[in-house]
C-alpha positions as CSV (number, residue, x, y, z in Angstrom):
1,X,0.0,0.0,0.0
2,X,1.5,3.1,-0.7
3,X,1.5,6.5,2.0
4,X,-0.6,9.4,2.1
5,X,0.3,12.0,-0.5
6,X,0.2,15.9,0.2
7,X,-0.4,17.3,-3.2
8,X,0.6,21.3,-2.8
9,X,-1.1,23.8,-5.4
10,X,2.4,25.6,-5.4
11,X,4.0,22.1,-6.6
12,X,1.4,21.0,-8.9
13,X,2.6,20.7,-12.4
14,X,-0.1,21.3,-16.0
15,X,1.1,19.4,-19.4
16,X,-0.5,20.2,-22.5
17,X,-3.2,18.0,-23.1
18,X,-4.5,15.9,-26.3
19,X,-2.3,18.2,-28.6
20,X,-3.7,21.7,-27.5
21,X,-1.4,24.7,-26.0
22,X,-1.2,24.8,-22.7
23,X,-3.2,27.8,-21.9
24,X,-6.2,26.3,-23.9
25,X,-5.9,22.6,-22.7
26,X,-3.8,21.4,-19.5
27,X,-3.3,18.5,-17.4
28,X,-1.7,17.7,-14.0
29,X,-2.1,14.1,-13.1
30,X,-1.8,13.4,-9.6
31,X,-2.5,9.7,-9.0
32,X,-1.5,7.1,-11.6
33,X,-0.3,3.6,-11.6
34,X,2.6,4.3,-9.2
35,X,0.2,5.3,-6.7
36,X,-2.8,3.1,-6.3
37,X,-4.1,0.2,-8.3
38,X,-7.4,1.1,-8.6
39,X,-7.7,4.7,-9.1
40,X,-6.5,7.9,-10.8
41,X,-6.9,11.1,-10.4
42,X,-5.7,14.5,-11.2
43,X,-6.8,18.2,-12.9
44,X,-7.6,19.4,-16.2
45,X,-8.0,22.9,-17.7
46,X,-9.8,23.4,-20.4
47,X,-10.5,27.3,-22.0
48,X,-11.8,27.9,-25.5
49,X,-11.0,24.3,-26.6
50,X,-13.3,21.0,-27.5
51,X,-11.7,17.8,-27.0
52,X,-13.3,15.2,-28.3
53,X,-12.9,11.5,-26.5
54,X,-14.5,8.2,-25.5
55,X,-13.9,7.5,-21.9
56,X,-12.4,4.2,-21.2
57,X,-13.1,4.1,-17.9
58,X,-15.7,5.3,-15.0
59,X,-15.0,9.1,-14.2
60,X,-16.2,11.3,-11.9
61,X,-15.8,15.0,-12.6
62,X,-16.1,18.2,-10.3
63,X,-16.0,21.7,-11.5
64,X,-13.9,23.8,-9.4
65,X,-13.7,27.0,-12.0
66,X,-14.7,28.4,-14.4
67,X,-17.7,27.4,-16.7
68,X,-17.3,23.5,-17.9
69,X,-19.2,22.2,-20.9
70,X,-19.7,18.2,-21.1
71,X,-21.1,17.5,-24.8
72,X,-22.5,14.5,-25.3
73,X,-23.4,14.7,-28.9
74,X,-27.0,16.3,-28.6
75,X,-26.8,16.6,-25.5
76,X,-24.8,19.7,-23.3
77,X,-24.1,19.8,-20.1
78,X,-23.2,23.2,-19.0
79,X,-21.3,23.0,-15.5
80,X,-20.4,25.8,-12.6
81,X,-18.3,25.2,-9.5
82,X,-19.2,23.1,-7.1
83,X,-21.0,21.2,-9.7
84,X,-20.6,17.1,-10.2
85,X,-20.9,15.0,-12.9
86,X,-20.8,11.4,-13.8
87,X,-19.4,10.2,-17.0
88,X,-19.8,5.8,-16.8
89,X,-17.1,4.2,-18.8
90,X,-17.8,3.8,-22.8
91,X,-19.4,7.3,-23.3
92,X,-19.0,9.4,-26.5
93,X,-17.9,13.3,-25.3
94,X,-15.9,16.4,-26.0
95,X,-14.5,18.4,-23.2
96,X,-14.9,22.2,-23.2
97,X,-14.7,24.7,-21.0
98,X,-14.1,28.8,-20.4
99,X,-11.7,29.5,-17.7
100,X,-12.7,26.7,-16.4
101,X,-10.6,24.0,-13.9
102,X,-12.0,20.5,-12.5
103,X,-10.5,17.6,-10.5
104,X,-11.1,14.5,-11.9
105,X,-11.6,10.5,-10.7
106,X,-11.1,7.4,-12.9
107,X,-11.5,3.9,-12.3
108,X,-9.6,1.7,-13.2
109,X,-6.1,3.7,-12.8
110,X,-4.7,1.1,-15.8
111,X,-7.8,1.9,-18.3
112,X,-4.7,2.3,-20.9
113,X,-3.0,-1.7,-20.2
114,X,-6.6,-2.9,-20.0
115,X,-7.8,-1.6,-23.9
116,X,-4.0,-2.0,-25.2
């Protein structure tokens, strides 16, 4: 099992994410596979950006800042902080945001090994 983990906002480190630049799409991914073997976790950015994806995996989404957008082909979900949302593993979406900032959960943490 591994130790607690104290993850400071002053330490926290954003990566561009699925090809954007990093003011329009960032990622900081705090638990992975090193960490636990059932979960992830971390924060994503998104501002003036649509990222299109199919979730591999169970994920639970809360909106921290900002205005986040969940589209779900018709269907839009427009989200404001303090806000939750519940994506279940297998669904169709795009990502977007304005200014907007939200801590993510997945399960499982090895989603990638496990569709490989």
């Amino acid at each position: 099992m591994s130790d607690v983990i104290h993850f400071k906002r002053a330490e926290q480190t954003f990566q561009p994410y699925s090809g954007q630049p990093l003011e329009r799409a960032a990622i900081c991914r705090l638990i992975g596979t090193e960490a636990s073997s059932t979960m992830g976790a971390g924060l994503a950015r998104f501002d003036n950006c649509s990222i299109s994806w199919t979730v591999l995996y169970d994920e639970l989404i809360v909106v921290l800042e900002g205005r986040f957008r969940l589209r779900l082909g018709d269907r839009l979900i427009e989200a404001a902080p303090g806000d939750v949302i519940w994506v279940p593993e297998r669904t169709p979406l795009a990502y977007e945001g304005d200014h907007a900032c939200v801590f993510y959960a997945l399960y499982p943490v090895d989603w990638q090994a496990r569709n490989a």
